[in-house]
TIMIMI-735070 format. One record per residue (C-alpha): chain; x negated, z, y negated; residue in one letter. Coordinates in steps of 0.001 Angstrom, whole numbers, plus 500000, padded with zeros to 6 digits. Example, Ala and Ser with C-alpha at 12.3 -4.5 7.8 and 13.67 -1.06 7.14 Angstrom:
<pts>
{'A' {487700 507800 504500} 'A'}
{'A' {486330 507140 501060} 'S'}
</pts>
This chain:
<pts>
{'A' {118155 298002 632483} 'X'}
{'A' {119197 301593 633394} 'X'}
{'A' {118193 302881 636953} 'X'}
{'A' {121711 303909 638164} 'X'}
{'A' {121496 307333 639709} 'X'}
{'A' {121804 308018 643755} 'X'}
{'A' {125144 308287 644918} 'X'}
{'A' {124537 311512 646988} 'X'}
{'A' {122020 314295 645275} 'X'}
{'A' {120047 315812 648184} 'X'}
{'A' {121023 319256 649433} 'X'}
{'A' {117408 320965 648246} 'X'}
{'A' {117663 319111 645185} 'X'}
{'A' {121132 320627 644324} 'X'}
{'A' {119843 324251 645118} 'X'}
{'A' {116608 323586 643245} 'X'}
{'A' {119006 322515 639910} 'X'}
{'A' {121293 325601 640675} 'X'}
{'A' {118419 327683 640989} 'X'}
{'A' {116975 326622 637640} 'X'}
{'A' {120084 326549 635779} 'X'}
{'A' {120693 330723 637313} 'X'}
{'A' {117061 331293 635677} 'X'}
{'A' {117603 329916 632357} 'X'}
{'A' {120444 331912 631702} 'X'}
{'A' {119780 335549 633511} 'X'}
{'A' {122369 337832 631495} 'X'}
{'A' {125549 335302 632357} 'X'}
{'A' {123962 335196 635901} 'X'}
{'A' {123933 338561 636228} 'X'}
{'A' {127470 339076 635060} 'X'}
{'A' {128422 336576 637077} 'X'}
{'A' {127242 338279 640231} 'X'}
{'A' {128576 341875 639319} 'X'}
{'A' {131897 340332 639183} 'X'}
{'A' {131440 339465 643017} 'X'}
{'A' {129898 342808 643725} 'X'}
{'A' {132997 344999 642182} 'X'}
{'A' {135504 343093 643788} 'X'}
{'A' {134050 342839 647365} 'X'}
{'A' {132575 346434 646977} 'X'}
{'A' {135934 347187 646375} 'X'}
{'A' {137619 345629 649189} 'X'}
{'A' {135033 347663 651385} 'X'}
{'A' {135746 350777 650063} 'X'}
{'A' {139387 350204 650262} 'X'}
{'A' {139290 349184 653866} 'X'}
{'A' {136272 351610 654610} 'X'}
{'A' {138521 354537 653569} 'X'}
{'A' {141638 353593 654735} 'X'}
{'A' {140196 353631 658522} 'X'}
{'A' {138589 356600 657617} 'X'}
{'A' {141573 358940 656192} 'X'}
{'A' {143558 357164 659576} 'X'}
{'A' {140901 358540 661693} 'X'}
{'A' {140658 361979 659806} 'X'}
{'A' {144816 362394 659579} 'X'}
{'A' {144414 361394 663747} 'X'}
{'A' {142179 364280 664370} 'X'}
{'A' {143958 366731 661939} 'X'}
{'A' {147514 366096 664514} 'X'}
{'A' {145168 366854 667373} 'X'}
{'A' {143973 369737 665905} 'X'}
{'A' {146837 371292 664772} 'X'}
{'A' {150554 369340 665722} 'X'}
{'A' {149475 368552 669334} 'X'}
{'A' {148062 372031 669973} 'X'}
{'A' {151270 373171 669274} 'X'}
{'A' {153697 373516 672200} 'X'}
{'A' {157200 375501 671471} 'X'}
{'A' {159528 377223 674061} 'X'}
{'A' {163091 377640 673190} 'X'}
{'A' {166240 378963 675593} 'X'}
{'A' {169023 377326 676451} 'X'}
{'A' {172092 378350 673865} 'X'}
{'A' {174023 381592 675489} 'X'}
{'A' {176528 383905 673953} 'X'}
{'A' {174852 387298 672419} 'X'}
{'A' {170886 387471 671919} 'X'}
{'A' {168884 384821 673567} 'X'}
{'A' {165572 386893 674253} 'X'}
{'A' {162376 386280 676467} 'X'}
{'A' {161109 388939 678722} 'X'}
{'A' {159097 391645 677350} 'X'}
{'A' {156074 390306 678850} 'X'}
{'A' {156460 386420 677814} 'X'}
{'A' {153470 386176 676152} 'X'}
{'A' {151206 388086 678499} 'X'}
{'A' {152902 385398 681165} 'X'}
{'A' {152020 382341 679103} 'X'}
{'A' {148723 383212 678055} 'X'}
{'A' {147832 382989 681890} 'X'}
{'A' {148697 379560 681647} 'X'}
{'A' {145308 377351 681946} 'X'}
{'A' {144848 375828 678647} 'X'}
{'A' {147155 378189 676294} 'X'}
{'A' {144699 380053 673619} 'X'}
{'A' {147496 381612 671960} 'X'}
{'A' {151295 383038 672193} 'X'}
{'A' {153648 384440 669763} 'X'}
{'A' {157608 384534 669158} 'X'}
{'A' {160097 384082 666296} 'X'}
{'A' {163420 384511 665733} 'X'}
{'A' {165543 383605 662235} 'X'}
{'A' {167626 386300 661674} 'X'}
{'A' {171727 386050 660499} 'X'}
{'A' {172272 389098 658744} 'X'}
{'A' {175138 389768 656738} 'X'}
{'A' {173693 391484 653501} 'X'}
{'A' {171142 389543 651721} 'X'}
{'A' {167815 391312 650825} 'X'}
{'A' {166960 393813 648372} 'X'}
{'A' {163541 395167 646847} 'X'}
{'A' {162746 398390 645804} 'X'}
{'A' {161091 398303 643314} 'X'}
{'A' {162075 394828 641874} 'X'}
{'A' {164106 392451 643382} 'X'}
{'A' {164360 388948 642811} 'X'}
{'A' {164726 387082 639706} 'X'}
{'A' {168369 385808 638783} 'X'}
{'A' {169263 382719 640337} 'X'}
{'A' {166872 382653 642855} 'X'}
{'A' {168017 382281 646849} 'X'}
{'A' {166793 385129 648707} 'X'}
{'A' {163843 384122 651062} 'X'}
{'A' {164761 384539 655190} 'X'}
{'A' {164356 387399 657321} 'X'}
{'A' {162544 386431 660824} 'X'}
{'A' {161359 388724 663701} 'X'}
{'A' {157920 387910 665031} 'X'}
{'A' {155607 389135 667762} 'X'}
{'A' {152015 390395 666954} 'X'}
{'A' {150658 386878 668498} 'X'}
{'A' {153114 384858 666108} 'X'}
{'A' {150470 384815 663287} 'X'}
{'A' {147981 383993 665348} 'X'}
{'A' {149543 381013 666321} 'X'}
{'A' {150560 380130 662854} 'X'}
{'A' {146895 380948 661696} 'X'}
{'A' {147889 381980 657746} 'X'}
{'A' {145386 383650 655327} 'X'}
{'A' {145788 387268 655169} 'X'}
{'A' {146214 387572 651361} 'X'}
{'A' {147014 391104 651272} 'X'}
{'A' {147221 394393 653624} 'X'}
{'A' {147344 394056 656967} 'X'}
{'A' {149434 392845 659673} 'X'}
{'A' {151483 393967 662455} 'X'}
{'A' {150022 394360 665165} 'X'}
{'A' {150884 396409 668172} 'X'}
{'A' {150202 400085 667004} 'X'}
{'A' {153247 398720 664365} 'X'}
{'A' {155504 397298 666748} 'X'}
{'A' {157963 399724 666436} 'X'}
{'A' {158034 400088 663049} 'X'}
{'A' {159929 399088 660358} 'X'}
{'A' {157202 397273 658103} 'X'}
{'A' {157306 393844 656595} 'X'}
{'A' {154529 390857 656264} 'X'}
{'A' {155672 388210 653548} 'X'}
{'A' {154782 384877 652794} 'X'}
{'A' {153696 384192 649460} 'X'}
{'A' {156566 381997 648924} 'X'}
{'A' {158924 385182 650040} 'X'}
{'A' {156576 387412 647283} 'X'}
{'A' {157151 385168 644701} 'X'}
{'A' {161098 384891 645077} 'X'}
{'A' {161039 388963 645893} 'X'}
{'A' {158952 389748 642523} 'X'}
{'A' {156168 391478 644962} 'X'}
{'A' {152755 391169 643624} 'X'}
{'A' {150834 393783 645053} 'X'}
{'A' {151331 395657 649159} 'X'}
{'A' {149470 399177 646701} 'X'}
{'A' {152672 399361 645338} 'X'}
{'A' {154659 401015 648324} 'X'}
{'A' {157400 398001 647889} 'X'}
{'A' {160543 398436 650186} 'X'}
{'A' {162671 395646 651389} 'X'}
{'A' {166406 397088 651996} 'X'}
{'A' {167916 394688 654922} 'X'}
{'A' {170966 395665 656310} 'X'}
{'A' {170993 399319 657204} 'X'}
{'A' {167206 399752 656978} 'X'}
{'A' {164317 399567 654726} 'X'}
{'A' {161095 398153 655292} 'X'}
{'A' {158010 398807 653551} 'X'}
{'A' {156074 395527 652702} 'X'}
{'A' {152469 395742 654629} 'X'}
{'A' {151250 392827 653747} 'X'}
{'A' {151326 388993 652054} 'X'}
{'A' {150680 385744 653765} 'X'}
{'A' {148711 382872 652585} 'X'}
{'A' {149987 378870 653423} 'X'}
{'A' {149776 379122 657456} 'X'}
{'A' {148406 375678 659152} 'X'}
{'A' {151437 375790 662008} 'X'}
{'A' {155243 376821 661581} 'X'}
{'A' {155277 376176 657692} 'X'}
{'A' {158979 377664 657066} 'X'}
{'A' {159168 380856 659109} 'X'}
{'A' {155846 381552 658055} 'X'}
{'A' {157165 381820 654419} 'X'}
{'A' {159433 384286 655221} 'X'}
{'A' {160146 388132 655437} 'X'}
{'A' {158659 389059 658805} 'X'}
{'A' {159413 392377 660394} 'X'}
{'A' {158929 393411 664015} 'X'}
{'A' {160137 391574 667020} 'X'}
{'A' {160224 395095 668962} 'X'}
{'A' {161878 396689 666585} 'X'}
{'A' {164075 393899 665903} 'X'}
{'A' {165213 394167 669497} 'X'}
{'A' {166359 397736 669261} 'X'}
{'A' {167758 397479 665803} 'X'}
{'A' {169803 394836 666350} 'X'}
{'A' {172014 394835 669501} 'X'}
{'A' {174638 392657 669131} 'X'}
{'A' {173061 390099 666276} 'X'}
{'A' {173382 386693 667780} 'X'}
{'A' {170244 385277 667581} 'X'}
{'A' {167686 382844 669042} 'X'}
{'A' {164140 383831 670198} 'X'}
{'A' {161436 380497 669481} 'X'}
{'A' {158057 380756 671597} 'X'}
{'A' {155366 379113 669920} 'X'}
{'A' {151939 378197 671496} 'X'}
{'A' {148360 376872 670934} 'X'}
{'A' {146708 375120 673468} 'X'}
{'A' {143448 373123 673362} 'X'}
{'A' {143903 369468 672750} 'X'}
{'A' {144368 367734 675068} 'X'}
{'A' {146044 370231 677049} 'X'}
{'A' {149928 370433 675610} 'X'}
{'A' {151761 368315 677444} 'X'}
{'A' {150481 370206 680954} 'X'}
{'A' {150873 373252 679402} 'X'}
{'A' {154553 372502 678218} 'X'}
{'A' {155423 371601 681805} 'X'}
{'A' {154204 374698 683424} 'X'}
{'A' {155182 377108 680840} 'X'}
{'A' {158989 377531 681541} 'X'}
{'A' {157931 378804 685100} 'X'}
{'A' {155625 381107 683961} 'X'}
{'A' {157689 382719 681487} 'X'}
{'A' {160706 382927 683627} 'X'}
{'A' {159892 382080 687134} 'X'}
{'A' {163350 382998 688467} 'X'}
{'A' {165137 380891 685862} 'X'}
{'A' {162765 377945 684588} 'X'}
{'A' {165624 376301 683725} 'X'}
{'A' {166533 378224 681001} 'X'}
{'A' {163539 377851 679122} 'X'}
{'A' {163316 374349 677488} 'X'}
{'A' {159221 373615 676360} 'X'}
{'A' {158723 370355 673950} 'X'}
{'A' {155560 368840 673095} 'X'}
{'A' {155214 367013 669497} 'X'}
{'A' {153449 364276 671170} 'X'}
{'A' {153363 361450 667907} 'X'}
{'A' {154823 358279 668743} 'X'}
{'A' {152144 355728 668679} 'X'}
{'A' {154199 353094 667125} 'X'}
{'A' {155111 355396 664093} 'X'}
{'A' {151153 355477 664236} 'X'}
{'A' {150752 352242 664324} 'X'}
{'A' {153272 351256 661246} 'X'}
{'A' {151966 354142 658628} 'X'}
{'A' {148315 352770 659297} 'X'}
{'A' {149741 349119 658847} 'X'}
{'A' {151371 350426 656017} 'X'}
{'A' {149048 352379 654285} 'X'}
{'A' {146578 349419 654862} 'X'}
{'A' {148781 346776 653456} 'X'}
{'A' {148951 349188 650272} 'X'}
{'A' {145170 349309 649974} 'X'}
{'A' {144633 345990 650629} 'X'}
{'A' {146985 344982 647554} 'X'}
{'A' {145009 347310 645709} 'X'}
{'A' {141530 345649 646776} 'X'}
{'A' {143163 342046 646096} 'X'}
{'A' {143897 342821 642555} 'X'}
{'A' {140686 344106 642408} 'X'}
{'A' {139040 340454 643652} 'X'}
{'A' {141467 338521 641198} 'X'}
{'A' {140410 340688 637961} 'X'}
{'A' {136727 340142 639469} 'X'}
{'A' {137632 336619 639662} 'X'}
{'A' {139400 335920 636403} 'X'}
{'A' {136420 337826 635126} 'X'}
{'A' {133940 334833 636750} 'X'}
{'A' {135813 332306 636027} 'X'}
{'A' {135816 333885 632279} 'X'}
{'A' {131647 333786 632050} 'X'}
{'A' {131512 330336 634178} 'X'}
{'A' {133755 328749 631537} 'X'}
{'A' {131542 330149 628841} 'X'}
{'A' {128712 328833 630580} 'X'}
{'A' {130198 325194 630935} 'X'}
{'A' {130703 325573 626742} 'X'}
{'A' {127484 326805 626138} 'X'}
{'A' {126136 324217 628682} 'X'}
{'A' {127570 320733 627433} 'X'}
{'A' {124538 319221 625494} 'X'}
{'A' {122391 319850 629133} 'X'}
{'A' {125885 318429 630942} 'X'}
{'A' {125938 315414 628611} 'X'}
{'A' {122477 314767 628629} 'X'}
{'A' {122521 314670 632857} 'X'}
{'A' {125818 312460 632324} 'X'}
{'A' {123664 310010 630028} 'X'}
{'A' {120703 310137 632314} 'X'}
{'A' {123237 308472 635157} 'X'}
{'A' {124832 311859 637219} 'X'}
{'A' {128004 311518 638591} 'X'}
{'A' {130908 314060 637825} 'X'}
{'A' {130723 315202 641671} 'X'}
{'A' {126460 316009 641022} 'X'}
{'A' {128149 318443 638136} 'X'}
{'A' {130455 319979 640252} 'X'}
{'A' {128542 320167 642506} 'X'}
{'A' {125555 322303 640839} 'X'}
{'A' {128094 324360 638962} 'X'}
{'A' {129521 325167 642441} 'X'}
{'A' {126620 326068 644369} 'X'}
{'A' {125297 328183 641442} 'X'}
{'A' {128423 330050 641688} 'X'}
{'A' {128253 330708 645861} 'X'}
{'A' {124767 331535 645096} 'X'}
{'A' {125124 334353 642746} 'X'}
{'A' {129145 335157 644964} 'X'}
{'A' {126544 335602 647932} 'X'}
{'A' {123894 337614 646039} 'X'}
{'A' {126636 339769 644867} 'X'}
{'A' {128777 340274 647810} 'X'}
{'A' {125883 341373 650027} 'X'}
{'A' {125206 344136 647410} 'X'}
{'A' {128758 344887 647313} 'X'}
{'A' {128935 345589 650964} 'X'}
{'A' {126560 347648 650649} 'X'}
{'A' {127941 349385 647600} 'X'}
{'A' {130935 349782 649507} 'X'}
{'A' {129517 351102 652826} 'X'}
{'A' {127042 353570 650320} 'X'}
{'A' {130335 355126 648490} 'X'}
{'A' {133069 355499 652043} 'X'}
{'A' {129907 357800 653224} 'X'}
{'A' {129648 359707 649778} 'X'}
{'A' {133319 360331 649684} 'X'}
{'A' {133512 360926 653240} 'X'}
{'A' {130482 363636 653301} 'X'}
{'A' {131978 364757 649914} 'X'}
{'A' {135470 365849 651903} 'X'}
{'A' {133741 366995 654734} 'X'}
{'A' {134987 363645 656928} 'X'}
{'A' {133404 361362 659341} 'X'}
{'A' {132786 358353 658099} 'X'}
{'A' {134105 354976 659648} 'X'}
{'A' {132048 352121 658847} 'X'}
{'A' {132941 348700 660169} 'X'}
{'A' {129803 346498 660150} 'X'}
{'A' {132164 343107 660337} 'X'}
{'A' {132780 344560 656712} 'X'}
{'A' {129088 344143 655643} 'X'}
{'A' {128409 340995 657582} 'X'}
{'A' {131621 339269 656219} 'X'}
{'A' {130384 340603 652626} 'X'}
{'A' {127963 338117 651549} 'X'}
{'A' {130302 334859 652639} 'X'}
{'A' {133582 336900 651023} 'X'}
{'A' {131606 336680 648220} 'X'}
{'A' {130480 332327 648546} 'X'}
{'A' {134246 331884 648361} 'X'}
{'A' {135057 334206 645712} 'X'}
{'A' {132214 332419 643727} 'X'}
{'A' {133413 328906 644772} 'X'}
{'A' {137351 329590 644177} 'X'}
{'A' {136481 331214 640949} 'X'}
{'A' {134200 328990 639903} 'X'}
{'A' {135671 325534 640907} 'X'}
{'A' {137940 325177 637563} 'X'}
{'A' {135107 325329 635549} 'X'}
{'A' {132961 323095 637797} 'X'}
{'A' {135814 320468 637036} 'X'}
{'A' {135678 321148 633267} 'X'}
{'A' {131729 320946 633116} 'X'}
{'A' {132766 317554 635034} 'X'}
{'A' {134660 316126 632105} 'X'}
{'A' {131750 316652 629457} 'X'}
{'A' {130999 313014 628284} 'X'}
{'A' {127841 311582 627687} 'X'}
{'A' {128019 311845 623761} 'X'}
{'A' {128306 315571 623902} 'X'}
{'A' {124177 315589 624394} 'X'}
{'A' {124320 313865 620792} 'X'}
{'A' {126658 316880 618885} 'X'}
{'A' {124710 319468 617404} 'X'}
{'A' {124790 322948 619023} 'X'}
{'A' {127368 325386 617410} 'X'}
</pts>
């Protein structure tokens, strides 16, 4: 009479069979457990970079948006100017590293180059007046020649961005190039690289605040103040600087601070996550598919051992059972390497752009049992199948 077999199979015992049946067939196992390891180093990466770009675009505002504090006057009729000494005045002010002013100019004629001019069909670039300390502030590349600077104040020479050089046709300061604006020319000193602060005046034609002052008398325009201040220190800098540049009429001079909204911080980091982590799911479904792909051929390869066990007296959940626990052992195995895949390649790419890594160890901990239920969900349809082999399939002859 046949011994009918236990009910229950003994934890040890179904590790020990899941253990052997890993060993006898290495290469599957192995394949197996890579699938785990791409998707989970994946998800790491995904995660591991997202936090870090959030942290490096953080630092980058601090740097550069919240440094910046600009000081405009309140709307009069004629020239809205700042006192000859403005800057002098605000760089006094505790905090304040640098201090420059710009003002877009309306003039009627539209510019002209001599030699060249700008190709047909091409907008002329704008004209704006700037102090020495505007490009400073702005911090742009010197490209070309030199700038103005105090000794040119007075003078009627031109900086240009390299946006304004391209539209102009001006390749080269050597060449003595004249810009013809309004009633004057101005010889082209020098060319501007991409500036890190005040993106569109920096691209234009930049002459002389001074000398914009005298030449112009009655243009109607509208003097900007920009300044840099340490982090950390614009927002008390832009309430003390309308009293130091105008301390008998504060009033008139309006300072802002580009302090970000958090909340708009909040929802492009949620966003930007919920992108990646789409990314990294896809990732853990093809890495899935993928396991479920090799289990399956397992199972086929499998059914004369399966039948044999069935004819011996194990029940479909002892099957299931050892399929399953084969599969969380090699999803274990290869989500702890794919944690530390993950964490390995956020630090490459992060010393690779000169960032600062942000590693969340809840990301390697959770690795290894991220990848027990990838292996279990992946591997529970073929479990079931391996389930189904009868008996009589331990008589057919292999293919």
């Amino acid at each position: 009479m046949r011994q009918s077999a236990p009910r229950r199979l003994s934890s040890s015992r179904l590790v020990i069979e899941a253990l052997e049946g890993i060993r006898s067939q290495p290469t599957r196992s192995l394949f197996m457990a890579m699938g785990t390891l791409v998707g989970v180093s994946a998800v790491v990466v995904v995660l591991g970079l997202t936090a870090t770009a959030n942290a490096q675009i953080s630092e980058t505002f601090s740097a550069q948006s919240s440094t910046l504090v600009t000081a405009e006057l309140e709307p009069v009729s004629g020239p809205a100017r700042f006192p000859d000494d403005a800057e002098k005045r605000a760089a006094k002010v505790d905090g304040v590293q640098a201090a420059g002013i710009v003002a877009n100019l309306a003039l009627d004629d539209e510019a002209s180059v001599h030699p060249g001019g700008p190709e047909d069909g091409v907008d002329p670039p704008r004209v704006s007046g700037v102090s020495p300390g505007y490009f400073e502030v702005v911090d742009a590349p010197l490209v070309q020649g030199r700038l103005i600077d105090d000794a040119l104040a007075n003078q009627p020479v031109a900086v240009v961005g390299e946006r304004a050089a391209a539209r102009l046709g001006i390749t080269d300061v050597e060449d003595q190039t004249l810009i013809e604006l309004g009633d004057r020319q101005f010889l082209v000193i020098g060319i501007l690289g991409p500036p890190r602060r005040d993106q569109v005046s920096a691209g234009d034609i930049l002459v002389s605040q001074s000398f914009v002052r005298s030449w112009l008398t009655t243009n109607n325009y509208l003097e900007r103040m920009l300044v840099t201040t340490r982090v950390g220190a614009g927002e008390v800098v832009a309430r003390q600087l309308p009293t130091a540049v105008d301390p008998f009429h504060p009033g008139e001079v309006i300072a802002a601070y580009p302090e970000r909204p958090r909340v708009v911080d909040d929802a492009v980091s949620a966003d930007l996550r919920l992108l990646f982590l789409l990314l990294a799911a896809v990732s853990v479904l093809v890495a899935s598919l993928g396991i479920a792909n090799v289990t399956l051929m397992s199972v086929r390869e499998r059914r004369r051992e399966i039948g044999l066990r069935r004819a011996l007296g194990a029940r479909r959940t002892h099957i299931v059972g050892q399929f399953l626990v084969e599969a969380a052992l090699l999803g274990g195995l290869g989500g702890a390497a794919g944690g530390a895949l993950g964490q390995l390649l956020v630090v490459a790419v992060s010393v690779q752009r000169e960032w600062t890594p942000t590693l969340d160890p809840v990301l390697t901990l959770a690795s290894a049992p991220a990848g027990v239920l990838v292996g279990v969900l992946a591997g529970l349809y073929p479990a079931i199948r391996a389930a189904m082999v009868q008996p009589l399939e331990a008589l057919r002859p292999a293919d």
